[in-house]
C-alpha positions as semicolon CSV with decimal commas, in nm:
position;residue;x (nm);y (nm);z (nm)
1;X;-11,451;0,759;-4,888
2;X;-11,686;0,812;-4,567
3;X;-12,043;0,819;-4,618
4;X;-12,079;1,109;-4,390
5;X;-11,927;1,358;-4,603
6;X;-12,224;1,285;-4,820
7;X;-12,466;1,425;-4,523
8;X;-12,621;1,773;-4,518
9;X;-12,886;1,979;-4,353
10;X;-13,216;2,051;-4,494
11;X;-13,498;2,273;-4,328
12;X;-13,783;2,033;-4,397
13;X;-13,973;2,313;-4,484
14;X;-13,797;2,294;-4,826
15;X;-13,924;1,924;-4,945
16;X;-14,129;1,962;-5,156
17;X;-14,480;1,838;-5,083
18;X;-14,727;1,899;-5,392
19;X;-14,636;1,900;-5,764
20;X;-14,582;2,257;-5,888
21;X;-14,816;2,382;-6,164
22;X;-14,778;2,406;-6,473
23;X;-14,462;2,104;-6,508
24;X;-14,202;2,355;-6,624
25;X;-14,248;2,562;-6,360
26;X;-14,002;2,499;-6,101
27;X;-13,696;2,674;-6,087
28;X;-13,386;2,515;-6,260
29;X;-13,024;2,579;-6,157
30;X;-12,741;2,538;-6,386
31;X;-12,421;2,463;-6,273
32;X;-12,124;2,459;-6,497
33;X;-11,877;2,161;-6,419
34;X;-11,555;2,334;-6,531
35;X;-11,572;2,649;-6,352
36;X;-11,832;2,583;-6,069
37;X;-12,014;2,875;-6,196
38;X;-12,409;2,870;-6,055
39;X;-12,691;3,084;-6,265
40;X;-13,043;3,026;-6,186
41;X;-13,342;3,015;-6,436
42;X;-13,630;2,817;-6,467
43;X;-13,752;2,460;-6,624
44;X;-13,919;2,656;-6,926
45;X;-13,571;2,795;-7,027
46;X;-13,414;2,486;-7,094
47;X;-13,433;2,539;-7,485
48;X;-13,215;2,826;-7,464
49;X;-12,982;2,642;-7,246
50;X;-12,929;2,379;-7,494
51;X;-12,831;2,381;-7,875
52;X;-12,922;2,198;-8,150
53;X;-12,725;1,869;-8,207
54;X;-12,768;1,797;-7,849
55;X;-12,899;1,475;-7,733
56;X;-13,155;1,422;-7,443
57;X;-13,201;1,063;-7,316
58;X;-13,486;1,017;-7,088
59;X;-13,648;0,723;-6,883
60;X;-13,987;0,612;-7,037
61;X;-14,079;0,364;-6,719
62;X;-14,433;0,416;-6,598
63;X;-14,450;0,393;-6,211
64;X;-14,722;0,098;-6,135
65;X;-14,961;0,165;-5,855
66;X;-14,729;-0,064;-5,620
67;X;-14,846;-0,006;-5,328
68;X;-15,141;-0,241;-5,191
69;X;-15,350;-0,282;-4,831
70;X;-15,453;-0,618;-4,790
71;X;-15,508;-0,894;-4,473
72;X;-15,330;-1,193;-4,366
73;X;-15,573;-1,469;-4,444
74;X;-15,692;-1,641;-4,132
75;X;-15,639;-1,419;-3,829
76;X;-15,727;-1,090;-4,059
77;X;-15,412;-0,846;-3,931
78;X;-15,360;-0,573;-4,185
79;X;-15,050;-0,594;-4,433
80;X;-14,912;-0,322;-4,625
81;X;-14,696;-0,446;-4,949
82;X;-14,492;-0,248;-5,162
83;X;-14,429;-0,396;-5,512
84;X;-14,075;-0,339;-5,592
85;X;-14,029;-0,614;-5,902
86;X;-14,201;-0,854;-6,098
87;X;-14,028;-1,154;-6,152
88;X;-14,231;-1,356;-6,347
89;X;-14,600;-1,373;-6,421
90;X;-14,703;-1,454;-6,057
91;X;-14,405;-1,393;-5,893
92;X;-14,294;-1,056;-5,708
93;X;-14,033;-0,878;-5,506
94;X;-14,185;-0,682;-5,224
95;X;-14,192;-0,486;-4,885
96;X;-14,419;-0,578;-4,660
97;X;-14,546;-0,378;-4,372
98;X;-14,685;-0,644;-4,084
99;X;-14,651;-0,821;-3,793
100;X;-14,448;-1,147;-3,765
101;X;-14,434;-1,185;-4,120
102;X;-14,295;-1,524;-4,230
103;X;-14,220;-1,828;-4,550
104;X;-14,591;-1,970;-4,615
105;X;-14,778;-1,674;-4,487
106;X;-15,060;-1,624;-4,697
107;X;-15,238;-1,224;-4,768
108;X;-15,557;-1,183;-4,907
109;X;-15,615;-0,851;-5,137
110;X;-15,962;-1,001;-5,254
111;X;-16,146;-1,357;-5,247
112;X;-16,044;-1,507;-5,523
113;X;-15,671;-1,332;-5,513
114;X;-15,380;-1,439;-5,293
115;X;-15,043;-1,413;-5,227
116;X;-14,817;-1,628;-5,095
117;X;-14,495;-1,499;-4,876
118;X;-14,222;-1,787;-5,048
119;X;-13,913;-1,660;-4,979
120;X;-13,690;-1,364;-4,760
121;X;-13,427;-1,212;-4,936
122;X;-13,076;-1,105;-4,739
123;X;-13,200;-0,709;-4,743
124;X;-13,551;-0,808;-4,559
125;X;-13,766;-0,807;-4,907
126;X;-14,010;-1,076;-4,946
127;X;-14,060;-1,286;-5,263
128;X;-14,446;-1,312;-5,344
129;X;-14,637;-1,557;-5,540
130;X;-14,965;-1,470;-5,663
131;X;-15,246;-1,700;-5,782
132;X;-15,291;-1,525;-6,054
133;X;-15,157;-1,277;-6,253
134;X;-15,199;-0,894;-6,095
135;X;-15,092;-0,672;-6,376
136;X;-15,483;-0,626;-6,486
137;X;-15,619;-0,571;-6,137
138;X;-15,313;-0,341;-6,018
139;X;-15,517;0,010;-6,143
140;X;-15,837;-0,101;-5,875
141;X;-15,651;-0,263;-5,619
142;X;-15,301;-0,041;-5,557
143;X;-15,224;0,354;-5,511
144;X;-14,928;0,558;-5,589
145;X;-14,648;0,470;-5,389
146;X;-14,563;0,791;-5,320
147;X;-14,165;0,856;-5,134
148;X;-14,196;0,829;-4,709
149;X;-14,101;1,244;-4,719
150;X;-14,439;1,270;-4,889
151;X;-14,733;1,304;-4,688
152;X;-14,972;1,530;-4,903
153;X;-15,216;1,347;-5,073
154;X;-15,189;1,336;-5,423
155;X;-15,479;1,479;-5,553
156;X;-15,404;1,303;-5,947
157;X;-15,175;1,039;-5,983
158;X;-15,075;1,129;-6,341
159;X;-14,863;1,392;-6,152
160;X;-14,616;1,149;-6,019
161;X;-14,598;0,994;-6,412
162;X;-14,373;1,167;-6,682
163;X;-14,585;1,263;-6,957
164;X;-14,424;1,022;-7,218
165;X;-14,384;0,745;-6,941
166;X;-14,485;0,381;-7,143
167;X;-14,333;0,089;-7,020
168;X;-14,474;-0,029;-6,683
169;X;-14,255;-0,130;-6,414
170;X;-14,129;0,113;-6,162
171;X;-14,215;0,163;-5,830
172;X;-14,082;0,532;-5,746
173;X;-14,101;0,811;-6,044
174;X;-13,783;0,879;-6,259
175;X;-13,866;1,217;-6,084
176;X;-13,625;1,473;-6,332
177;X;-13,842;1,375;-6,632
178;X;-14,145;1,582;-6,398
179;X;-14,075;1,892;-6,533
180;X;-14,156;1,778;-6,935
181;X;-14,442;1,896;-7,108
182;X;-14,520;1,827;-7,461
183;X;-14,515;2,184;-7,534
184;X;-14,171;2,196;-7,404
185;X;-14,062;1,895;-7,572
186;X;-14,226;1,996;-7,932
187;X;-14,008;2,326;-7,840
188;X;-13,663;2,142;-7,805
189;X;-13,772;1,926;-8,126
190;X;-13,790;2,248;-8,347
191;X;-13,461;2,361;-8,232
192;X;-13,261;2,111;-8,319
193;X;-13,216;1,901;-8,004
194;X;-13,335;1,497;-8,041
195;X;-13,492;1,343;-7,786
196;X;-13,434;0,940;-7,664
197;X;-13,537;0,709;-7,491
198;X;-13,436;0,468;-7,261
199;X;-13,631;0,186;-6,988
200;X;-13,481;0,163;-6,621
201;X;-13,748;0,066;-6,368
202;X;-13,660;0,185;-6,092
203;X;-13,667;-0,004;-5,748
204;X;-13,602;-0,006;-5,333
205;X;-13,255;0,216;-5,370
206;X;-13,446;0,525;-5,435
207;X;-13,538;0,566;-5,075
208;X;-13,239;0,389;-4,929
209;X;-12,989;0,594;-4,711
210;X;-12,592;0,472;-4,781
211;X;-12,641;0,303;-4,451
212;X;-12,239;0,109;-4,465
213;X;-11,982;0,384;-4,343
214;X;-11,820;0,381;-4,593
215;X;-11,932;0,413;-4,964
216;X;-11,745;0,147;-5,125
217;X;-11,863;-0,109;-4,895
218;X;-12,198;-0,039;-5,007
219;X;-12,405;-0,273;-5,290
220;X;-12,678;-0,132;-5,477
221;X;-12,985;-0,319;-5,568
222;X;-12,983;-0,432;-5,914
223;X;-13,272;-0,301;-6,176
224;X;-13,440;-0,388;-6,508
225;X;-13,289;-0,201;-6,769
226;X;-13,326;-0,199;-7,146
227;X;-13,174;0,016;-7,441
228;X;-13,308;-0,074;-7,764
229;X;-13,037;-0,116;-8,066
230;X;-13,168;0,139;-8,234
231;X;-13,145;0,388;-7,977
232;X;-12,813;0,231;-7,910
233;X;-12,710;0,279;-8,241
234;X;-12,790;0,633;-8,258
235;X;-12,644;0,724;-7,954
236;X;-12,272;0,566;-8,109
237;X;-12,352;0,792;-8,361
238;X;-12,390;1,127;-8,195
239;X;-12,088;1,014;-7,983
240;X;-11,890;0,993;-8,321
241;X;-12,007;1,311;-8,424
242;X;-11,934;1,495;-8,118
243;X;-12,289;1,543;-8,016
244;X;-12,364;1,650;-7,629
245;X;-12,582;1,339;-7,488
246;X;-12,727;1,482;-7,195
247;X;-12,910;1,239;-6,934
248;X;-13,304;1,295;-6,764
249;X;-13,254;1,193;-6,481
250;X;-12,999;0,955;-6,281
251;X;-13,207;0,615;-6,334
252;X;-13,075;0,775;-6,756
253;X;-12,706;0,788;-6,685
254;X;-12,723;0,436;-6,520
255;X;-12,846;0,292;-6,827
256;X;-12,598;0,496;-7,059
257;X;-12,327;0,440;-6,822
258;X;-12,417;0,043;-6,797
259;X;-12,391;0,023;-7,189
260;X;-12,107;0,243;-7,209
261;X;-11,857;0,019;-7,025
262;X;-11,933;-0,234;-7,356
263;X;-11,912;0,046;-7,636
264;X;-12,264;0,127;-7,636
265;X;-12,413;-0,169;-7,743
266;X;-12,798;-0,247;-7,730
267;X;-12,881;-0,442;-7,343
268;X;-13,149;-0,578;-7,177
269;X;-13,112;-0,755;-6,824
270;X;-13,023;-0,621;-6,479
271;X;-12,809;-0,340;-6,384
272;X;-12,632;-0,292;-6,008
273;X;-12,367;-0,009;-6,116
274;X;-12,337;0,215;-5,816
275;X;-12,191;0,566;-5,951
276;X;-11,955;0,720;-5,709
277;X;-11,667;0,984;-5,655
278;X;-11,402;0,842;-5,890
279;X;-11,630;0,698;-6,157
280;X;-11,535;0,742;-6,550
281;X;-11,839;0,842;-6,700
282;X;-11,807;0,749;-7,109
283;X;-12,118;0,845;-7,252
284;X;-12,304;1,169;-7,072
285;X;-12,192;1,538;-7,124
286;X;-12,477;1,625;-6,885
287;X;-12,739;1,594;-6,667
288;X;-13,067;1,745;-6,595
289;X;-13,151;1,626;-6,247
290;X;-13,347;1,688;-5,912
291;X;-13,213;1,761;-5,604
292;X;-13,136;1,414;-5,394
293;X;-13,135;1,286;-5,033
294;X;-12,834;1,287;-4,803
295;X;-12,610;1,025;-4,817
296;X;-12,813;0,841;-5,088
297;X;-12,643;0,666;-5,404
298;X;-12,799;0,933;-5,646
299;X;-12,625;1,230;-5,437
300;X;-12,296;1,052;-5,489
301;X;-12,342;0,992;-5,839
302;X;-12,425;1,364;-5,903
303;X;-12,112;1,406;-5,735
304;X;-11,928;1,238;-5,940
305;X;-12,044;1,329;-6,212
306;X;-12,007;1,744;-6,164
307;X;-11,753;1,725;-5,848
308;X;-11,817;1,729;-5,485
309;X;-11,695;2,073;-5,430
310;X;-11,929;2,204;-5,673
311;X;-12,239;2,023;-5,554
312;X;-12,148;2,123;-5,179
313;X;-12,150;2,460;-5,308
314;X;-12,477;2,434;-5,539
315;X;-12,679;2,255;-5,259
316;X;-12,594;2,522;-5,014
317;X;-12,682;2,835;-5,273
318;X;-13,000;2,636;-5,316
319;X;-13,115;2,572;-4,957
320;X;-13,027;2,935;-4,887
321;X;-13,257;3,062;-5,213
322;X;-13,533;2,858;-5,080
323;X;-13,574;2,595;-5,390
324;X;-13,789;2,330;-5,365
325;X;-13,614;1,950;-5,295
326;X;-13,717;1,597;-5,373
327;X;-13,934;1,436;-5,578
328;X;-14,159;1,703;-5,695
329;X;-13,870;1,981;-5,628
330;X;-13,672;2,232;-5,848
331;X;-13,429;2,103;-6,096
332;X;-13,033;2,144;-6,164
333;X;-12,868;2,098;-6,493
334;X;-12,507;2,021;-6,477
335;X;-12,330;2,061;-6,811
């Protein structure tokens, strides 16, 4: 399958810039896998889309402020770093944005904290070790790191957080969990439909292009992952009981999907599925989603998860009804 078919034309005057107010706001598009059929509403009339018994799973990872300007130590040229994963206490994967940068280089954020550049990976990230741990100093000394098609400011960063985001660790938003408010949630709650959670923190393949020409040549990055066994075990319940179990988000279905190729069961490690055309999904019914970047791995996984055909046709409905795209665009659920 060629990456190219996976390309399509956007006015950039349709990425979205600035959050819309309030959350549930933005316009949602429902598209119906079976028969293709496209109706248009908006994020606040997702309870009457749904019905009780059905099963939301969203992504509780709280986006770190990843992004940090510091200096190379001795001959003071500036260095950008983008914190992509923690490895251990004092040890990190990261971009950085600098001249020559190379093994032993050492970046100053402050005086008395350092990091050393102690390893390049195959893909161009560098491995970082700290003198001491950051996690405490990340709120003062990084911002947002906000997607490259974003150049508004962000006037408040909780705006690029979900509002029941817990677990520290990502550095891009799981962006379809936006749209929540606890209003909204509290709404779904008294009609029936159960809310989950999940942990994917998600990484560099969020703003990666497909760049291989053809998809199945291409290897995603691996990411943390964790579902709990008691969310697990709840989830093999609603399964059994023929319960929709309808995904937030893609960074969702990659965890449910991940579990669902062993039955379900409770995991916690790393995760490199890469969701194409093809793909047997097991576990979702659905998917409440944002609209996603040519030829990226969430635009294929979209596709195969409601058809190519079908998002062709939804993408170009939406692009021609002016909806908002990207990380703080409109929403599609596909059920």
């Amino acid at each position: 399958m060629k990456t190219a078919e996976f390309d399509y034309n956007l006015p950039p005057e349709l990425i979205a810039q600035t959050p819309i107010e309030p959350r549930y706001a933005a316009r949602l598009l429902r598209l119906d896998r079976s028969t293709g059929a496209i109706e248009h509403f908006h994020f606040y009339d997702l309870p009457r889309l749904l019905r009780p018994g059905d099963v939301l799973v969203a992504n509780e990872s709280h986006v770190i402020p990843a992004r940090i300007f510091a200096r190379k130590l001795g001959s003071g040229g500036s260095v950008e770093i983008l914190l992509l994963r923690r490895l251990d206490d004092l040890t990190w994967q990261a971009l950085l944005r600098a001249q020559r940068v190379r093994v032993g280089m050492r970046i100053e954020m402050r005086p008395d904290l350092i990091a050393t550049v102690i390893d390049v990976s195959p893909n161009g990230e560098r491995i970082l070790r700290f003198n001491q741990p950051i996690d405490s100093v990340l709120p003062e000394l990084g911002v947002m790191p906000l997607p490259p098609y974003i150049h508004a400011p962000l006037t408040d960063p909780e705006r690029y957080q979900t509002v029941y985001a817990r677990t520290s660790g990502s550095a891009a938003a799981p962006t379809a969990g936006l749209h929540f408010t606890p209003q909204l949630m509290a709404r779904l709650r008294e009609q029936g439909v159960e809310i989950l959670y999940v942990t994917l923190h998600v990484g560099l393949d969020t703003f990666k292009p497909v760049e291989s020409e053809s998809v199945e040549q291409h290897h995603i990055h691996t990411e943390f992952m964790q579902l709990t066994p008691e969310v697990a075990a709840r989830l093999r319940a609603a399964k059994l009981a023929g319960q929709r179990v309808i995904a937030v988000g893609t960074t969702s279905v990659r965890v449910l999907e991940t579990a669902g190729r062993n039955n379900l069961q409770a995991f916690t490690g790393d995760t490199d599925l890469f969701i194409y055309p093809g793909f047997q999904f097991r576990v979702i019914d659905g998917l409440i989603t944002n609209f996603h970047l040519p030829r990226s791995s969430l635009l294929m996984l979209v596709s195969a998860f409601a058809g190519k055909e079908n998002i062709d046709r939804a993408y170009a409905e939406a692009i021609a009804l002016h909806y908002r795209f990207y990380s703080f665009g409109d929403a599609t659920l596909m059920i």
